[in-house]
Structures are given as structure tokens and as C-alpha cells.
DSSP file (Angstrom, degrees, kcal/mol; ACC not computed):
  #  RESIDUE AA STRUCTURE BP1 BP2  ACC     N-H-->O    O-->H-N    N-H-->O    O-->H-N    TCO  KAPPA ALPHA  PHI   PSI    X-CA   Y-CA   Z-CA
    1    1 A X              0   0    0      0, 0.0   112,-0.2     0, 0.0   111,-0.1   0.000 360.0 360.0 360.0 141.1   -2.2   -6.3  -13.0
    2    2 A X        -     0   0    0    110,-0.9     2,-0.4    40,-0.1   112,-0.1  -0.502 360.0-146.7 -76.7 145.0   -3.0   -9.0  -10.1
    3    3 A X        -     0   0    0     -2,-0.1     2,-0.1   110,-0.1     3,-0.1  -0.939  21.0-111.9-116.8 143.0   -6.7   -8.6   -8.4
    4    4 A X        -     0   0    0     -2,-0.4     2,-0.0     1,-0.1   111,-0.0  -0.380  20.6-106.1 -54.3 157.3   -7.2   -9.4   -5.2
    5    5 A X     >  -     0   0    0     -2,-0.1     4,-0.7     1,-0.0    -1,-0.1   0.056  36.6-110.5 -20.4 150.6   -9.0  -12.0   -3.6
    6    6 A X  H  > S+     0   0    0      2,-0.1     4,-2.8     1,-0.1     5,-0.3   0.934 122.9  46.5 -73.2 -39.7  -12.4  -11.1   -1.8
    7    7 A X  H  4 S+     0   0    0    114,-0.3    -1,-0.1     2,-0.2   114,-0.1   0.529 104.9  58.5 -74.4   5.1  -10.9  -11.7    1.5
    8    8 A X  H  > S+     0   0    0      2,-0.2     4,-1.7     3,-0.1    -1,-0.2   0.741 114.2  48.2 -78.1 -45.9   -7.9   -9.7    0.4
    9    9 A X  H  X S+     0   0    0     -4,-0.7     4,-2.5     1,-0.2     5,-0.3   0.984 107.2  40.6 -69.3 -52.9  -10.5   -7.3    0.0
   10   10 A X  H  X S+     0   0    0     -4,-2.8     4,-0.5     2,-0.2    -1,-0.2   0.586 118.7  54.6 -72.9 -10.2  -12.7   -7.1    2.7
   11   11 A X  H  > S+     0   0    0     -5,-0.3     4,-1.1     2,-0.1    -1,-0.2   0.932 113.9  45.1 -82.7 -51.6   -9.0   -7.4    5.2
   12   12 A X  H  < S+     0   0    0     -4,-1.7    -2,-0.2     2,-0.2    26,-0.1   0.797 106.6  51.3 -59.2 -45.2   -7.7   -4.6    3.4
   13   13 A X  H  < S+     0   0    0     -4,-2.5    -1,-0.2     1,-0.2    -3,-0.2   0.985 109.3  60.2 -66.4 -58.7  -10.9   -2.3    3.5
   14   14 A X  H  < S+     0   0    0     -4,-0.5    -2,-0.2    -5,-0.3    -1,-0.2   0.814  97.6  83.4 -37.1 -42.4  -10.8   -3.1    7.8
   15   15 A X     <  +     0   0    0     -4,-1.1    21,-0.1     1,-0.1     3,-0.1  -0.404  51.9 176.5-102.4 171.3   -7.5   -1.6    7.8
   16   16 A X        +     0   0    0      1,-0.2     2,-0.7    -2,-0.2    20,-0.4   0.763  66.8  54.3-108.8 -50.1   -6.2    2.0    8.1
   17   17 A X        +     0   0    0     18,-0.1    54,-0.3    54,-0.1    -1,-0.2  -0.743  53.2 172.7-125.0 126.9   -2.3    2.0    8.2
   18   18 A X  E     -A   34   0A   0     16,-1.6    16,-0.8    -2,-0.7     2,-0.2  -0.106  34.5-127.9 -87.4-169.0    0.8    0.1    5.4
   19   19 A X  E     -A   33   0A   0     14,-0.2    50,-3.5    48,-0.2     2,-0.4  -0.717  24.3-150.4-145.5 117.3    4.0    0.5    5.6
   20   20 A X  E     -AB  32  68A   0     12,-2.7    12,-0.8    -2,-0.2     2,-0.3  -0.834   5.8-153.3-101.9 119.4    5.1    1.6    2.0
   21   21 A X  E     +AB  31  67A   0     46,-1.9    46,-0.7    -2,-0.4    10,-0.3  -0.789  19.7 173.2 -88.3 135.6    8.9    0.5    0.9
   22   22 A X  E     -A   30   0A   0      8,-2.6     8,-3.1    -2,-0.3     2,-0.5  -0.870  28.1-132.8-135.4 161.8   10.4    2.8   -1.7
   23   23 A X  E     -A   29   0A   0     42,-0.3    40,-0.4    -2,-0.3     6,-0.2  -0.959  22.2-145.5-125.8 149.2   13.9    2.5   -2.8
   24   24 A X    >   -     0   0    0      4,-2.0     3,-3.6    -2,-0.5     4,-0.1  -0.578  39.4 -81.4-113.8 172.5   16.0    6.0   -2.9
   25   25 A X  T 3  S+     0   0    0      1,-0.3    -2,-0.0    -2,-0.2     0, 0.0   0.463 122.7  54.0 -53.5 -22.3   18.6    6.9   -5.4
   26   26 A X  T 3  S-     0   0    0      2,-0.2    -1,-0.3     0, 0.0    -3,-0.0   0.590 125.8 -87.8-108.0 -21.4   22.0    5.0   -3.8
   27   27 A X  S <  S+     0   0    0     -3,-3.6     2,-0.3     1,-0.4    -2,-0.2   0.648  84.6 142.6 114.7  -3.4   20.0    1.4   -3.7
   28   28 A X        -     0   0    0     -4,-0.1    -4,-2.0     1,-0.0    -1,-0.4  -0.807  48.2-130.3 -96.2 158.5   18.5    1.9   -0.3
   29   29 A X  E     -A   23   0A   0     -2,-0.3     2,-0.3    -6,-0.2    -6,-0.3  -0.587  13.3-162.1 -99.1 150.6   15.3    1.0    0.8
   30   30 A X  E     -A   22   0A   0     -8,-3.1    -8,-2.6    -2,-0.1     2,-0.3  -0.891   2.6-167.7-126.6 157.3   13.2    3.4    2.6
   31   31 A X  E     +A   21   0A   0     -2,-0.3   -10,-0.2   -10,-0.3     2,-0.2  -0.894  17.4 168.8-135.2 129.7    9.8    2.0    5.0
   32   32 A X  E     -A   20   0A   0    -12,-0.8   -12,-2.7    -2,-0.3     2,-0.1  -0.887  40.8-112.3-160.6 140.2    7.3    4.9    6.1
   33   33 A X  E     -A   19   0A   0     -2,-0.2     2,-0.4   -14,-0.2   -14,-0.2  -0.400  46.4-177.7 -70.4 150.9    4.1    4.2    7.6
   34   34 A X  E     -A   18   0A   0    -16,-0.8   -16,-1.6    -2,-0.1     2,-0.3  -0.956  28.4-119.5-150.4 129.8    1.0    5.3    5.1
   35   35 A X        -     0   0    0     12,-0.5     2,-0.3    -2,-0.4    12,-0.2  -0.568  37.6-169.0 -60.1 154.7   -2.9    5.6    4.7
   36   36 A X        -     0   0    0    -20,-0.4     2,-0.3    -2,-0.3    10,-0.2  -0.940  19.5-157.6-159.4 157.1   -4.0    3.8    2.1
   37   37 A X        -     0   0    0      8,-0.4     8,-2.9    -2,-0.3   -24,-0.1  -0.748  15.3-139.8-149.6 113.3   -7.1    3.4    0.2
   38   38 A X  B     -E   44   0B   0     -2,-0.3     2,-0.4     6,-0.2     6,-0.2  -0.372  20.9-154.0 -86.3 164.1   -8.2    0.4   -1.9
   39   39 A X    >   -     0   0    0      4,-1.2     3,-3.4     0, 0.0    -1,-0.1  -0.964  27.1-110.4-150.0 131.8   -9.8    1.7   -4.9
   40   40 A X  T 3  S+     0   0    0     -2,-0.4     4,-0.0     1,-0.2    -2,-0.0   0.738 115.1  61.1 -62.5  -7.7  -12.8   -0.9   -6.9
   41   41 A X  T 3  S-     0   0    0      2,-0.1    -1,-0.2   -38,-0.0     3,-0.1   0.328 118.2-115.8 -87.5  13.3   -9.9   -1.3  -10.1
   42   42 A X  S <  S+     0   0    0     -3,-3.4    70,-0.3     1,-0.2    -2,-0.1   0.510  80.9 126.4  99.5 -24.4   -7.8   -2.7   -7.9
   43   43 A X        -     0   0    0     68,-0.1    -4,-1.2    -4,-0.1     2,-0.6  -0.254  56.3-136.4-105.1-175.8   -5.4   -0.3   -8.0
   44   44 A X  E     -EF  38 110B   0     66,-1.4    66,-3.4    -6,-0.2     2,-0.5  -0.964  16.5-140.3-152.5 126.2   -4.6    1.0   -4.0
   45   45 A X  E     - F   0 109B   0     -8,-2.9     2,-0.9    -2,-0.6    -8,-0.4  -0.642  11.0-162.3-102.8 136.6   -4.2    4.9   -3.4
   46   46 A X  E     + F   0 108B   0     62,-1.0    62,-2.2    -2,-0.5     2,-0.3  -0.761  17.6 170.4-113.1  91.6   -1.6    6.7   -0.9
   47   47 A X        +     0   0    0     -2,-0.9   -12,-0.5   -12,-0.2    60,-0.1  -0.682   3.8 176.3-103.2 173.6   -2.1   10.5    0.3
   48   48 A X        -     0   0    0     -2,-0.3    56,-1.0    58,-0.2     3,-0.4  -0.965  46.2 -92.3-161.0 178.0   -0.7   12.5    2.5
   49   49 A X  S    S-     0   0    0      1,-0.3     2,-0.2    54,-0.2    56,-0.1   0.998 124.7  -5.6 -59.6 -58.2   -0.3   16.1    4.4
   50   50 A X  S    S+     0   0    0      1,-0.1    -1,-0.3    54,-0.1    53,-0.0  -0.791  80.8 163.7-139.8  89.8    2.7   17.3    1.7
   51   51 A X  S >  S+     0   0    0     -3,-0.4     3,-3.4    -2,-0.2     6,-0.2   0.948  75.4  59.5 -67.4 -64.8    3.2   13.8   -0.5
   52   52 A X  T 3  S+     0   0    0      1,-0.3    -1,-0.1    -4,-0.1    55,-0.0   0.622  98.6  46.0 -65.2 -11.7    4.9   16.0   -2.9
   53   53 A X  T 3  S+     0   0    0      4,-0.1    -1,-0.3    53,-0.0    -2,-0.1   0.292  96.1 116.0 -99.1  10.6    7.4   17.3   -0.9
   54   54 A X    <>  -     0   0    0     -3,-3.4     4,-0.6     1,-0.1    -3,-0.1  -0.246  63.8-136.7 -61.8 156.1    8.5   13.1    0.7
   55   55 A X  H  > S+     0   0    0      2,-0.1     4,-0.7     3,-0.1    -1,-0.1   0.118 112.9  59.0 -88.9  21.0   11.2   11.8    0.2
   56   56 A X  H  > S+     0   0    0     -5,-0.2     4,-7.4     2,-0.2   -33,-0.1   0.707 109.8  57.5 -99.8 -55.9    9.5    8.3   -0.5
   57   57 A X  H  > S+     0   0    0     -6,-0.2     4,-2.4     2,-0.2    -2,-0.1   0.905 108.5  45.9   3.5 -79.4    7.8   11.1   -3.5
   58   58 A X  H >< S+     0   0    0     -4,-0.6     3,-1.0     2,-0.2     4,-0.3   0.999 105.9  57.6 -58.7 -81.1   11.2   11.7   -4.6
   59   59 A X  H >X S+     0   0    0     -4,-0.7     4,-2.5     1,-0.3     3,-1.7   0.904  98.2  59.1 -17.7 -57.7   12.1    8.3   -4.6
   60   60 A X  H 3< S+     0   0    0     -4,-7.4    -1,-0.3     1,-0.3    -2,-0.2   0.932  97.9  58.3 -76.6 -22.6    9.4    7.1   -7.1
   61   61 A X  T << S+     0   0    0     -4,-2.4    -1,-0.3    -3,-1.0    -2,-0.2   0.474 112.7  39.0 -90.1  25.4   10.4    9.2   -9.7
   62   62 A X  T <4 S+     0   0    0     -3,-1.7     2,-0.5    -4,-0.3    -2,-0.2   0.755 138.1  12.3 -53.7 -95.3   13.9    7.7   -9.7
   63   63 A X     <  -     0   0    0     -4,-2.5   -40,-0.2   -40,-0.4    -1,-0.2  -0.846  58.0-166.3-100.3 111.5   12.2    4.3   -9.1
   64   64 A X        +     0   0    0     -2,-0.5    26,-1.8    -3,-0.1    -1,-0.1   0.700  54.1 104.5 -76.8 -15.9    8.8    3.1   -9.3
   65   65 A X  E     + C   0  89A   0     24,-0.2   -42,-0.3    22,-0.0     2,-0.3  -0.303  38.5 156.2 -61.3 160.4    8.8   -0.1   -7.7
   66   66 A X  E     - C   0  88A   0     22,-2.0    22,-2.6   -44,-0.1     2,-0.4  -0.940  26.6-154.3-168.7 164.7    7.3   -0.4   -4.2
   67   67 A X  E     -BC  21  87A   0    -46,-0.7   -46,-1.9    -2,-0.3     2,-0.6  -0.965  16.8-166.7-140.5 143.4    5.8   -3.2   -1.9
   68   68 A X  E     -BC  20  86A   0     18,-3.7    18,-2.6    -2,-0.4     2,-0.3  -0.935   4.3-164.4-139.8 131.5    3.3   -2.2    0.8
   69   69 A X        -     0   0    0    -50,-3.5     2,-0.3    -2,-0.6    16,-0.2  -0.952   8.7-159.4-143.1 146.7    2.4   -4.3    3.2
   70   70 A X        +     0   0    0     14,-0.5    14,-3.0    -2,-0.3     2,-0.3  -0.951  20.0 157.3-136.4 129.5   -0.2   -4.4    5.6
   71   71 A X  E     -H   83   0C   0     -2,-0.3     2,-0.3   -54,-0.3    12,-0.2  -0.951  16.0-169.4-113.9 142.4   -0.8   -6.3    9.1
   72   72 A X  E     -H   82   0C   0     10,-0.8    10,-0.6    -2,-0.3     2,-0.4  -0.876  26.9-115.2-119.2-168.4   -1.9   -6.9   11.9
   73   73 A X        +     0   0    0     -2,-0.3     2,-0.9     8,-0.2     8,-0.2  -0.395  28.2 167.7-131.7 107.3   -2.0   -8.6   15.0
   74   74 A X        +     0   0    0     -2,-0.4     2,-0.2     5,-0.1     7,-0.2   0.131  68.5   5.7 -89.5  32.3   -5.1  -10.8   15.7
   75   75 A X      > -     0   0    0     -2,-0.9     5,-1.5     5,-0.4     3,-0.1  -0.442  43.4-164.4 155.3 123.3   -4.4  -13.1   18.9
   76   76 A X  T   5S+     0   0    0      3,-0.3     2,-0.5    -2,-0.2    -2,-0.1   0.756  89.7  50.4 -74.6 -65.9   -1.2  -12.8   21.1
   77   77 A X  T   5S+     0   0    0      1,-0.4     2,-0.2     2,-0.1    -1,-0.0  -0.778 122.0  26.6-129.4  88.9   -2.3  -16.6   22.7
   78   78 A X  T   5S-     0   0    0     -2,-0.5     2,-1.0    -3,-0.1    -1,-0.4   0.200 111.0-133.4 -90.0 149.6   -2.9  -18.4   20.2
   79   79 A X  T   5 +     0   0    0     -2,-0.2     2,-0.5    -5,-0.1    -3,-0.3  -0.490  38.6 166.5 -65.2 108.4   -0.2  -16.0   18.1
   80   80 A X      < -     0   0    0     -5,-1.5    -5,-0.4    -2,-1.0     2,-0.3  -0.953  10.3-178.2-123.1 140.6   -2.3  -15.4   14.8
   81   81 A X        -     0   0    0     -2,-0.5     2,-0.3    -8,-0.2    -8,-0.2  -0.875   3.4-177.8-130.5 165.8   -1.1  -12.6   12.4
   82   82 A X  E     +H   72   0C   0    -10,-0.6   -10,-0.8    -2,-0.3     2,-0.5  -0.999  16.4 132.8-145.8 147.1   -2.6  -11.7    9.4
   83   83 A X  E     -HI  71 118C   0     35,-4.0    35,-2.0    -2,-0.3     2,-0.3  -0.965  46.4-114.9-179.0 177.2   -1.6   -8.8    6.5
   84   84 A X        -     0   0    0    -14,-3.0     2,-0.5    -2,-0.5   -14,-0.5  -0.834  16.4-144.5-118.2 160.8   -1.4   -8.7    2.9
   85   85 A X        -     0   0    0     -2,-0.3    31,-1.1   -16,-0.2     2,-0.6  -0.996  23.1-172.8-159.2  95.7    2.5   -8.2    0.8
   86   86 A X  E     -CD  68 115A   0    -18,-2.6   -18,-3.7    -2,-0.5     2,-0.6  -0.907   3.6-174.7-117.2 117.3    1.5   -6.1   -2.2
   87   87 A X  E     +CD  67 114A   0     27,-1.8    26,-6.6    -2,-0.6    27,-1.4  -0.815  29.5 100.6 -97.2 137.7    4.5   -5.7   -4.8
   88   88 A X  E     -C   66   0A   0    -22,-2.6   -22,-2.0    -2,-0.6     2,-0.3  -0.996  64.1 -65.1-179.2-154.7    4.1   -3.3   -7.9
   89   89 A X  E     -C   65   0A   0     22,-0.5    22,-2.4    -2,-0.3     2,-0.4  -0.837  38.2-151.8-101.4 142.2    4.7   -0.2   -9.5
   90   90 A X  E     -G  110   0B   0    -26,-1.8     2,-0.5    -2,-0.3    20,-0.2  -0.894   1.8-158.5-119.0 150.6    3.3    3.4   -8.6
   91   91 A X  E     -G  109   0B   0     18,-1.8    18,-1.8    -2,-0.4     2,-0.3  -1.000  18.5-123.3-138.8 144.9    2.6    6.2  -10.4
   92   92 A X  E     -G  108   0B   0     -2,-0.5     2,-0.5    16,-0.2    16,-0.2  -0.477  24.9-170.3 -66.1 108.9    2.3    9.7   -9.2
   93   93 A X        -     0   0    0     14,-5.8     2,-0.5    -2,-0.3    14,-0.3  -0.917  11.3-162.0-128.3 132.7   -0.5   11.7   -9.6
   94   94 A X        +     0   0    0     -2,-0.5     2,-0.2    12,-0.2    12,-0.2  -0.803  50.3  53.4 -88.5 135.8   -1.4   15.5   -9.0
   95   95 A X  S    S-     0   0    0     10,-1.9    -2,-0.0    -2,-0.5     9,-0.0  -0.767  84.2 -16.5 129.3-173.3   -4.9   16.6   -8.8
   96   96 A X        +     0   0    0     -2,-0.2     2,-0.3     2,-0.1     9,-0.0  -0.037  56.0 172.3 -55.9-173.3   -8.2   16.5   -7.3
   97   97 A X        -     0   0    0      6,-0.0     3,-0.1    -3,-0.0     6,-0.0  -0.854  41.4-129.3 176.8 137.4   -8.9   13.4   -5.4
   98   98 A X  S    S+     0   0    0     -2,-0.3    -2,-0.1     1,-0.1     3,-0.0  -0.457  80.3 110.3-104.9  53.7  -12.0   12.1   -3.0
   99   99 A X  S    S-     0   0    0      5,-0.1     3,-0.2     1,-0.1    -1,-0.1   0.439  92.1 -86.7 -85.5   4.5   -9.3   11.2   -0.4
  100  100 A X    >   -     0   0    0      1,-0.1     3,-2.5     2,-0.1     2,-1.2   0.057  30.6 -96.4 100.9 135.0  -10.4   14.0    2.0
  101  101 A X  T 3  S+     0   0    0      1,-0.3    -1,-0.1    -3,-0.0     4,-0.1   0.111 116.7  74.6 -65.9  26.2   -9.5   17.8    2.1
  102  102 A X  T 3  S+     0   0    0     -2,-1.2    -1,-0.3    -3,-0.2    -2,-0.1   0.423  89.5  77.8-153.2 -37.0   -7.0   16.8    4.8
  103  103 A X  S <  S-     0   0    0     -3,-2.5   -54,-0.2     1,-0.1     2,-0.1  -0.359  85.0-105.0 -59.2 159.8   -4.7   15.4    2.1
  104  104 A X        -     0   0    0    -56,-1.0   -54,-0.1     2,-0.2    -5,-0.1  -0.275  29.9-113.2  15.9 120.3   -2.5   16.9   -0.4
  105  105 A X  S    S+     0   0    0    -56,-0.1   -10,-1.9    -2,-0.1     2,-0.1   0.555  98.1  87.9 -84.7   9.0   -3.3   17.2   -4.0
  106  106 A X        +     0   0    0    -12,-0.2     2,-0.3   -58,-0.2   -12,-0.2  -0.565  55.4 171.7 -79.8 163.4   -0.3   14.5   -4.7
  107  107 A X        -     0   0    0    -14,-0.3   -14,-5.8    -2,-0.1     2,-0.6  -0.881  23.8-145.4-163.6 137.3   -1.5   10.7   -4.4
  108  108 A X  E     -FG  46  92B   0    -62,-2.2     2,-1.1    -2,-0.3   -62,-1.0  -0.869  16.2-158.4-109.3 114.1    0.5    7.5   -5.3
  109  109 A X  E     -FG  45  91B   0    -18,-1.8   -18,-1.8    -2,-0.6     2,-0.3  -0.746   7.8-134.9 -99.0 126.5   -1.5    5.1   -6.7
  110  110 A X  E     -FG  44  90B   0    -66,-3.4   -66,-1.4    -2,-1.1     2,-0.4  -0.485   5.8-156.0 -44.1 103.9   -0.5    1.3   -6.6
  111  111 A X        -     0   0    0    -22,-2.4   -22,-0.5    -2,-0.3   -68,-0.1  -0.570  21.9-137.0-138.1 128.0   -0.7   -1.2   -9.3
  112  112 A X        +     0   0    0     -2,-0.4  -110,-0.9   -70,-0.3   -24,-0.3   0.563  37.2 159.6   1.3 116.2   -0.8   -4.6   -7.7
  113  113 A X  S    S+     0   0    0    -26,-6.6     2,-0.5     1,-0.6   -25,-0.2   0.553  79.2  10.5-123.6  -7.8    1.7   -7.0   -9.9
  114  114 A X  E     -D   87   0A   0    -27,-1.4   -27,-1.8  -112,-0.1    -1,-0.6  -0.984  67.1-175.4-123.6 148.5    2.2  -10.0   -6.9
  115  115 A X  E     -D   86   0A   0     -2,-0.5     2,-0.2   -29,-0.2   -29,-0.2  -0.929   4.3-175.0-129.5 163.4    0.0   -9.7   -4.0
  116  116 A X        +     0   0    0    -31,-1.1     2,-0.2    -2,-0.3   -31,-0.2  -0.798  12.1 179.4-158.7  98.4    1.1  -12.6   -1.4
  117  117 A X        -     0   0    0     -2,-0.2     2,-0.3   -33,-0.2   -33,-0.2  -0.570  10.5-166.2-105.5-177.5   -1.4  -12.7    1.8
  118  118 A X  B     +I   83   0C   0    -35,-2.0   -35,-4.0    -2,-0.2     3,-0.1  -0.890  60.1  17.2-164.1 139.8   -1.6  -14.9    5.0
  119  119 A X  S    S+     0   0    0      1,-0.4     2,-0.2    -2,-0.3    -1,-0.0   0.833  87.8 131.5  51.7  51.6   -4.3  -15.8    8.1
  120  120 A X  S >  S-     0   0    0    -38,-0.1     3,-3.0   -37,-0.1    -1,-0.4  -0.892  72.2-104.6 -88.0 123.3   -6.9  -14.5    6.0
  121  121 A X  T 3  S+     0   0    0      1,-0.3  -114,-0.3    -2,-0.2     3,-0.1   0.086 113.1  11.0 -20.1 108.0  -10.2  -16.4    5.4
  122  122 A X  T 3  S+     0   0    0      1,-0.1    -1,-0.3  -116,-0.1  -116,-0.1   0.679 100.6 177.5  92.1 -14.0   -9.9  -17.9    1.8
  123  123 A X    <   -     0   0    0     -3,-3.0    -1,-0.1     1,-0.2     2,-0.0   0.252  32.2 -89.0 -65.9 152.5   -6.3  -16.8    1.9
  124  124 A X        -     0   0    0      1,-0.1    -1,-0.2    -3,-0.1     2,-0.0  -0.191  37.9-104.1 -49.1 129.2   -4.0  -17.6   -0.9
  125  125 A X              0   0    0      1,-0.1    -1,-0.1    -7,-0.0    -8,-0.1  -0.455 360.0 360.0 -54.4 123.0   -1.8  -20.9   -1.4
  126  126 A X              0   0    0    -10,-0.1    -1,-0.1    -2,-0.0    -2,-0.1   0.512 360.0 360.0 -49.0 360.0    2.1  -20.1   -0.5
């Protein structure tokens, strides 16, 4: 598994909302905005309301690969952007969780195998 960076970390911990890519069953890719939670192994956790019942859900136990990536935008003039581009694999978990009763008992947790950031402090070499 790839670790993050420390500023990888500390960008990632700042934010609330991914956009999680899954690919479904014909080869297409599906994008759905997500909560996220970075987790101290690295590994990066996804709830939801009814996760089990997504179709991104659905998807990963067809496919497991997934990329999430996370941005923002931190200056319109000068334009500055910033995010992280996390590819890996997820696996599907039922059970308790301390994501908040407000969740699901489904969670995907992420783990990392390229992480690729930019216009982050410290940030990684292209």
C-alpha cells in the first residue's frame, strides 16, 4: 500500500467531500460525490445513508478498483487548485463503525496503491 505524505494528510483531514469513480458491469465508469474519512493505517473510509443498497456498492463487488479524488479551489486570481488523486482497491465492509450513527452499517474502505497530489505544501514530484 502507498502512505501518504504529511501534507497529503493534513489536506485530506481539512476536507469533507471526494468524488469516488467506480466502474459498473458493461465497462462504464460511474463518479458520485462521497464522505470520506482518512483512517491513521492509511487506509481511507466511505459511508453512507444505505451504502448497501448503491449502485457504486454494487459495482465493487464486480470490480474493486476505484480512484477518489479530492479538491478544491483555493484562489480564483491567482487560479490555485489543490486535491489529492487516490487510485486503489476497496473492500466492502459490514458492521459496526465510529463513522456516526447517521451512517449505514456498510463502509468501503480504500487501500491507497498510487496517490498523485498537487498545490499542496511538500507536495509530491509529477
Amino acid at each position: 500500500m502507498t502512505e501518504f505524505s504529511e501534507a497529503e494528510r493534513v489536506y485530506l483531514r481539512s476536507q469533507r467531500l471526494g468524488r469516488l469513480a467506480t466502474v459498473d458491469p458493461h465497462g462504464q465508469p460511474q463518479a458520485n460525490p462521497v464522505g470520506f474519512f482518512l483512517q491513521e493505517d492509511g487506509t481511507i473510509l466511505i459511508g453512507g445513508l444505505a451504502m448497501g443498497s448503491t449502485k457504486k456498492w454494487r459495482n465493487l463487488q464486480k470490480n474493486p478498483k476505484v480512484a477518489l479524488v479530492v479538491d478544491d479551489i483555493v484562489s480564483l486570481s491567482p487560479w490555485r487548485v489543490r486535491g489529492v488523486d487516490i487510485r486503489g482497491e476497496a473492500e466492502l465492509l459490514t458492521g459496526p463503525h465510529g463513522l456516526g450513527a447517521h451512517f449505514s452499517e456498510e463502509v468501503i474502505r480504500v487501500r491507497p496503491r498510487r496517490i498523485h497530489s498537487w498545490g499542496l505544501t511538500g507536495e509530491r514530484a509529477p
